[in-house]
N, C-alpha and C positions, 0 to 999 in steps of 0.2 A: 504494500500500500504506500503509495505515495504520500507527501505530506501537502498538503497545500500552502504554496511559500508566500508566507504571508508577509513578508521584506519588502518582495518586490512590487507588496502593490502602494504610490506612491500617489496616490489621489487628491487629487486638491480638489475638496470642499467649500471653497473661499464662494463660490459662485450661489452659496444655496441650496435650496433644493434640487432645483436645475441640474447644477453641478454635481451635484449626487449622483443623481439618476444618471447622465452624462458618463460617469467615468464609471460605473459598475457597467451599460452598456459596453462600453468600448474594451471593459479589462475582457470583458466576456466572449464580443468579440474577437480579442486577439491572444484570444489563452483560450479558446474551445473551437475544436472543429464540427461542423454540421457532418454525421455519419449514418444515413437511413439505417434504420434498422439497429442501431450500437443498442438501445435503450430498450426497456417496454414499461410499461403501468408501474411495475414492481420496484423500476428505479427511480431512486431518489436525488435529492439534488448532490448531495453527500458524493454518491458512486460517479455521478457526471463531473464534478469536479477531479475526483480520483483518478476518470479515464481520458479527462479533457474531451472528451467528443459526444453527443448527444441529436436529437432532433427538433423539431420545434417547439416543443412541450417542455423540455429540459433549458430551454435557452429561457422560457417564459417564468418556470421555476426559480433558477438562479437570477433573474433581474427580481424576482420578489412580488411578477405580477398576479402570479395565482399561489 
């Protein structure tokens, strides 16, 4: 298991809410790849971070929208 390297994420907040929302998109973006099929119902936000790779459900997950 991997750890989730929480160093590198270097997010400026300074913008607000906005901003929030802003840099969890993009770390999300550029730290998880879209992989049909990686995931199902079963996984959690936990395992997609672990594997880096997920589908649209998993991307929605980790931004905190559902």
């Amino acid at each position: 298991m991997n750890p989730i390297p929480t160093r590198t994420l270097n997010w400026d907040f300074s913008d607000g809410l906005l901003g929030q929302v802003e840099a969890v998109v993009d770390w999300i973006a550029q730290n998880v790849d879209y992989v049909a099929g990686s995931t199902d119902e079963q996984s959690s936000a936990v395992n997609v971070l672990e594997r880096r790779c997920g589908v649209c459900r998993d991307f929605a997950h980790l931004a905190g929208l559902r």
